[in-house]
C-alpha positions in Angstrom: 0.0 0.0 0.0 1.5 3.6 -0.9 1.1 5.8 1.4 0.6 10.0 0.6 2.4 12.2 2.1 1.6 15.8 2.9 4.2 18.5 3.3 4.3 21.9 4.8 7.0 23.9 4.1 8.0 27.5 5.4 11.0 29.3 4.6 12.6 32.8 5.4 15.3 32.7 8.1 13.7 32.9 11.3 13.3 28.8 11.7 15.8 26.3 11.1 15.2 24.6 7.4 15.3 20.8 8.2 19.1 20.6 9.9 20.3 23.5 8.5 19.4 26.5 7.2 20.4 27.9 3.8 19.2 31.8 3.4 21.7 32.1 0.4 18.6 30.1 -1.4 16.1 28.0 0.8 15.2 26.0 -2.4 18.5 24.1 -1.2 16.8 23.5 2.3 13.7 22.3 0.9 15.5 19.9 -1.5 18.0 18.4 1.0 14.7 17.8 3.4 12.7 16.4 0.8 15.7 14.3 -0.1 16.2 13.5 3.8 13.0 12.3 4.2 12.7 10.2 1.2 16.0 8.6 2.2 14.5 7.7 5.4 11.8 6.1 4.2 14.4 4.3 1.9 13.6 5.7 -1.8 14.3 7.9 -3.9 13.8 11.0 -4.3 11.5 11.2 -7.2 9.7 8.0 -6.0 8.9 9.8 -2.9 7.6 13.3 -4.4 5.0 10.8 -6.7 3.7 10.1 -3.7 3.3 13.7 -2.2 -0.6 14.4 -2.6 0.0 18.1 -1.2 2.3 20.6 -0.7 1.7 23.6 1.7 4.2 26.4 1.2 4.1 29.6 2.7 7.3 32.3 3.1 8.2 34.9 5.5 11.5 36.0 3.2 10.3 39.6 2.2 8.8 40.5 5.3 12.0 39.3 7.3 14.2 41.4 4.8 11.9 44.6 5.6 12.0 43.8 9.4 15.8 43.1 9.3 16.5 46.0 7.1 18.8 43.5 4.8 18.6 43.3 1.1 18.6 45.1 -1.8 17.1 49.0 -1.5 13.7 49.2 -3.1 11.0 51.4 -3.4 7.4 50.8 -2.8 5.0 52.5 -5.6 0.9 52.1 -4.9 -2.4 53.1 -5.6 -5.4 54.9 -4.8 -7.1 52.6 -2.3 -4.4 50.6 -1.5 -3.9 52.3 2.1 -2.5 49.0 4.0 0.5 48.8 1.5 2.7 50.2 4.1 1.2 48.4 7.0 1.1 44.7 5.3 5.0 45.5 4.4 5.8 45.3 8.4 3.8 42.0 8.6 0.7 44.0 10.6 -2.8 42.7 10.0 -5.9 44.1 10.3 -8.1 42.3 13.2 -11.4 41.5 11.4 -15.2 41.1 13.6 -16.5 37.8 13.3 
């Protein structure tokens, strides 16, 4: 029986990417997980991603940058009715009523 796998993946610095982190380029991370993972389950790696029925990814990368003040200098241009630009740049949400 095969089993499916589901992964989860978040990269950007502040966690530690499997063993080690790589914020050169977290795509290396991610494959040496992927690859650590599939090794442990003794196979390879592309017999283990047929079997991955979903991948989750989400990334904190930009906003760390902002936060951290690292990176490249950039500007931010916007529109008319856009007002939380600014805000979602520092990682700020808006609470909404439920």
């Amino acid at each position: 029986m095969t089993m499916a796998y589901r992964i989860g993946i978040d990269v950007g610095g502040t966690f530690t990417d499997f063993l080690l982190s790589t914020p050169d380029d977290p795509s290396i991370g991610l494959m040496n997980g992927l690859s650590e993972m599939a090794k442990a389950r003794n196979t390879s790696l592309g017999e283990f991603v047929k079997n991955v029925q979903t991948i989750v990814h989400g990334t904190t990368v930009t906003t760390n940058a902002v936060l951290t003040r690292r990176g490249a200098k950039t500007g931010l241009l916007t529109t008319k009715g856009l007002r939380d630009a600014l805000e979602m740049r520092r990682g700020i949400r808006e609470r909404t009523v439920q």
